[in-house]
C-alpha positions as CSV (number, residue, x, y, z in Angstrom):
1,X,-41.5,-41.0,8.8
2,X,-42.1,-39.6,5.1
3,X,-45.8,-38.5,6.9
4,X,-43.8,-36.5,9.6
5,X,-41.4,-34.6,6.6
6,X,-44.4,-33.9,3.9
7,X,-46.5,-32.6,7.2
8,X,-43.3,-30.5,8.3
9,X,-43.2,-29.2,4.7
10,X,-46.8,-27.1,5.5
11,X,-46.8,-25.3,8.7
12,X,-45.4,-27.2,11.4
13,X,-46.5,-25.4,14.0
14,X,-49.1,-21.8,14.8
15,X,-48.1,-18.9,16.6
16,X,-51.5,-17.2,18.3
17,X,-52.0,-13.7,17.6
18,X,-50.9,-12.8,21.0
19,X,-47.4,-14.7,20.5
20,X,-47.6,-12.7,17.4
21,X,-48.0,-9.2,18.7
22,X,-45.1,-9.9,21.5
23,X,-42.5,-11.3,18.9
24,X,-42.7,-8.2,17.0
25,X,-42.1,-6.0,19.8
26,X,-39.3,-7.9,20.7
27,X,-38.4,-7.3,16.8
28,X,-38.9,-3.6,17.1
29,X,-37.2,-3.3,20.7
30,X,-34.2,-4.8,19.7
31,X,-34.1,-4.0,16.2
32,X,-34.0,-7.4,14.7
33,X,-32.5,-7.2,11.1
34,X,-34.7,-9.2,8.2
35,X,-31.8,-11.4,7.8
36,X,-33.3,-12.8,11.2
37,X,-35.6,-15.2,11.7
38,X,-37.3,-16.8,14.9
39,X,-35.1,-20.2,15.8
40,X,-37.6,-22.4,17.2
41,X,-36.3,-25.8,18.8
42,X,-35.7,-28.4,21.2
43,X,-33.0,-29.6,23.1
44,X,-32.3,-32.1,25.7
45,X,-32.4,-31.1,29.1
46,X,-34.9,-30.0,31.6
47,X,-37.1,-31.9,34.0
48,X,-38.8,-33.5,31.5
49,X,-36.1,-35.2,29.1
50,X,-36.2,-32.1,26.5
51,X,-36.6,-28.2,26.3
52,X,-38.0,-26.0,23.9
53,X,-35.4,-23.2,22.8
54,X,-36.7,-19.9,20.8
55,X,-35.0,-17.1,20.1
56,X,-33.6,-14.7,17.1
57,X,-31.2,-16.3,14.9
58,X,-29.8,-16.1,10.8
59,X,-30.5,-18.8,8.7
60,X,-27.9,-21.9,9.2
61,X,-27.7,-24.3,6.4
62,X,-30.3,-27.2,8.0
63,X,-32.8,-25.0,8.4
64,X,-35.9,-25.0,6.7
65,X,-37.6,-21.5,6.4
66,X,-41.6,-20.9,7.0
67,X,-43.6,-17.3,7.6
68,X,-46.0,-18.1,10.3
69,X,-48.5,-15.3,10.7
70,X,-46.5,-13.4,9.3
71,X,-43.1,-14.4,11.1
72,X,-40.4,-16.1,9.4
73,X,-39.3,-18.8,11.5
74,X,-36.3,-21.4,11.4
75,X,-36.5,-24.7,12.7
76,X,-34.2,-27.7,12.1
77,X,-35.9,-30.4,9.7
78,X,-35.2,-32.8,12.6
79,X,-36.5,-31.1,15.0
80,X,-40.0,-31.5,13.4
81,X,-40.9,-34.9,15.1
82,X,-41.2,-33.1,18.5
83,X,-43.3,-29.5,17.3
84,X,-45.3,-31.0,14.8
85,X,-48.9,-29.2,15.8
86,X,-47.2,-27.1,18.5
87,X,-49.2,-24.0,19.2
88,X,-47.0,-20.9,21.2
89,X,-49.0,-18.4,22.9
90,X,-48.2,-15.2,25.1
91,X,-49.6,-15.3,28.5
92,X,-50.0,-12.1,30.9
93,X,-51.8,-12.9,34.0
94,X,-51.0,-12.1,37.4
95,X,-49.0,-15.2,38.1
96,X,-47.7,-15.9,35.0
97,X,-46.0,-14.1,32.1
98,X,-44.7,-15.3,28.9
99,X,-44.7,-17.8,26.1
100,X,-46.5,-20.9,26.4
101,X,-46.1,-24.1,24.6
102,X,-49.1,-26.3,23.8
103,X,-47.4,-29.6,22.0
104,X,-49.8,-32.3,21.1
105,X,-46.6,-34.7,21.1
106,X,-45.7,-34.1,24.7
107,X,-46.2,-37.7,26.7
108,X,-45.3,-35.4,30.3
109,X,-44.6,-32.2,30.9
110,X,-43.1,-29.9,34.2
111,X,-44.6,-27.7,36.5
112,X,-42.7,-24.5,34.6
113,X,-44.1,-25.8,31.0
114,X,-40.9,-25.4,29.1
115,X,-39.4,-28.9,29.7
116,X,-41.1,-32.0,28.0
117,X,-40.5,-36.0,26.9
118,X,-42.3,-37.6,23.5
């Protein structure tokens, strides 16, 4: 376990440069203060046994605090066991449209790729 919290220390997770480019024009469209950070998390439900949940949040005392490409992001210490090496991309095909989630820890996934179990 003291692997998983001196790992979670670094950079738990990537954000591709096309995830990159979306966040901040969600930033700009809906003027996100800097007093905001991007929550990324999970939470139980979905198909799968968990979900991921990301949005726009402040600070809450748990969190720790990282800049990923240039993003600052919150994510719950705890949650670290599950996105440890997650990589979050933005898709736009023709069929499909949106973030993706690429979790190394994911034992199954669903169809819609936002639901999981580790």
């Amino acid at each position: 376990m003291s692997e998983i919290k001196e790992a979670v220390g670094l950079q738990p997770l990537n954000l591709t440069d096309g995830a990159v480019r979306e966040l901040k024009k969600i930033m700009e469209a809906q003027n996100i203060t800097d007093d905001h950070g991007l929550r990324i998390g999970v939470k139980g439900g979905g198909c799968s046994g968990f979900s991921y949940s990301m949005g726009f949040d402040v600070k809450k005392e748990k969190d720790k605090v990282y800049t990923i490409n240039g993003i600052k992001v919150y994510m719950e210490q705890a949650h670290g066991i599950y996105l440890l090496g997650m990589e979050i991309d933005w898709i736009e095909g023709l069929n499909n449209r949106g973030f993706s989630f690429n979790n190394p820890n994911a034992t199954d996934t669903c169809g819609c790729g936002t639901s999981f179990s580790a």
